[in-house]
N, C-alpha and C positions, 0 to 999 in steps of 0.2 A: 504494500500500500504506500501512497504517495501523498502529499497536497496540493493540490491544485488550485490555479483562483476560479472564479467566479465570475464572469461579466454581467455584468447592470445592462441596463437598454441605454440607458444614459453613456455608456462605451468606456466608462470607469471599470477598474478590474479593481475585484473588493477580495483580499485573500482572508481564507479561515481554515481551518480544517477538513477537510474533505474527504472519504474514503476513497479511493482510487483501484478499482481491483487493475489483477494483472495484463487486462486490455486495452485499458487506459480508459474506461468508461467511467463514469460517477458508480459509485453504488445504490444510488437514488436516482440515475437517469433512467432516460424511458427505457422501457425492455429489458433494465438489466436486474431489479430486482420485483418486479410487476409479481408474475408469477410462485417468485418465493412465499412473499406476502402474501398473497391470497392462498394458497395450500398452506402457511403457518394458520391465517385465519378459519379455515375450515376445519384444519386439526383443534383446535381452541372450540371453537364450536360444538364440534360433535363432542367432545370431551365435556363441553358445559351441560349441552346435551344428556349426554351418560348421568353426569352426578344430578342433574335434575330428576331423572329417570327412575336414579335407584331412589333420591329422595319420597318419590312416587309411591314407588314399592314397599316400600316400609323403612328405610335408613333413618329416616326424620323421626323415628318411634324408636330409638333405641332404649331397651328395658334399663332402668339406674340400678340394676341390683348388683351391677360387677364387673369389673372387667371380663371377665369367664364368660360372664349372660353376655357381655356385648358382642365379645369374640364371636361364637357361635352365632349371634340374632345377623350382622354383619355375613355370615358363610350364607345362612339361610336366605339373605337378600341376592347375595351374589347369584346362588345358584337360581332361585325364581328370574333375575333377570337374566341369564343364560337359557333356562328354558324357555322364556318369552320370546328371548332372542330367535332361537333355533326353530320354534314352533310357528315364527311368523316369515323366516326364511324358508323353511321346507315345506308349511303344510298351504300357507296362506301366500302363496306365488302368484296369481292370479288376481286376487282379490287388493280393492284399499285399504282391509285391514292390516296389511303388510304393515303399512306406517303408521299405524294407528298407537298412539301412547297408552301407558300402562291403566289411566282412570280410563280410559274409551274404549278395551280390552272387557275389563273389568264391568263398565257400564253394559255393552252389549253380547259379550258374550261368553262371560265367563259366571254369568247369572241368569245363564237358561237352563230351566229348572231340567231334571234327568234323572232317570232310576239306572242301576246298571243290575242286571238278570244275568242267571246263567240258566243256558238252557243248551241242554247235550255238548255237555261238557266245552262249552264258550260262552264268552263272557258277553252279553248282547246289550247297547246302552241305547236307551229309550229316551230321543231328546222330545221336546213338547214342542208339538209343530207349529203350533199357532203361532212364537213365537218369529219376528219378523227377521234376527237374523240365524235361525237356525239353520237354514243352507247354508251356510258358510261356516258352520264345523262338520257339520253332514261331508261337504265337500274336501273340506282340512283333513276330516278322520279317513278320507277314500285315497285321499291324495301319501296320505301315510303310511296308510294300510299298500298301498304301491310301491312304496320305494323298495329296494331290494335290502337285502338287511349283511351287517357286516361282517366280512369276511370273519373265518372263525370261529 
């Protein structure tokens, strides 16, 4: 890195400090760090993103009984938003509940009432139809019940 001046419009050259990478560009002129900055800002985002998320899911409830209770209440969050994750990537492809947040989840479809039967030896789960988005785990549990399963 280098310093470089500056020209004014006025045709004055005003020197300060300037970052100069090894091309001889500004570090802040056009094109040369455009890009950086906006993938910094996205990375930043989705991260704010995430910790708003888990707050969602229960982090903002943590039990005062312990460090111990915290630890585990902490795993227990991790892991529902990994299953959220995973079950809105593989089952929910198709669908806008793909992006749907954890209270809009919650709101529509994780509170359609269900029995789960076993009959000849399977497990059969009886969602209530009337419900307006119960296509859309019908479809999720078909879409799952599809995938092929792991090696092993």
């Amino acid at each position: 890195m280098s310093v470089q001046g500056e020209e004014h419009l006025s045709g004055e050259e005003a020197y300060g400090v300037l970052p100069v990478g090894e091309d001889g560009r500004r570090a802040g002129g056009p094109g040369a760090q455009l890009a950086d900055l906006e993938r910094r800002h996205r990375r930043r985002a989705r991260a704010e993103d995430r910790i708003r998320i888990a707050k969602d899911t229960g982090l903002a409830n943590l039990p005062p009984h312990g460090f111990d209770a915290n630890r585990i209440w902490c795993a227990i969050v991790a892991l529902a938003l990994d299953l959220t994750a995973w079950m809105q990537t593989l089952a929910l492809t198709r669908h806008d509940a793909r992006r749907w947040e954890p209270k809009r989840l919650r709101l529509r479809l994780f509170t359609i009432p269900a029995t789960l039967a076993r009959h000849a030896r399977q497990r059969v789960l009886h969602l209530a139809a009337h419900r307006p988005w119960a296509t859309v785990i019908t479809s999720a549990l078909a879409r799952l019940r599809g995938l092929d399963p792991a090696p092993g």
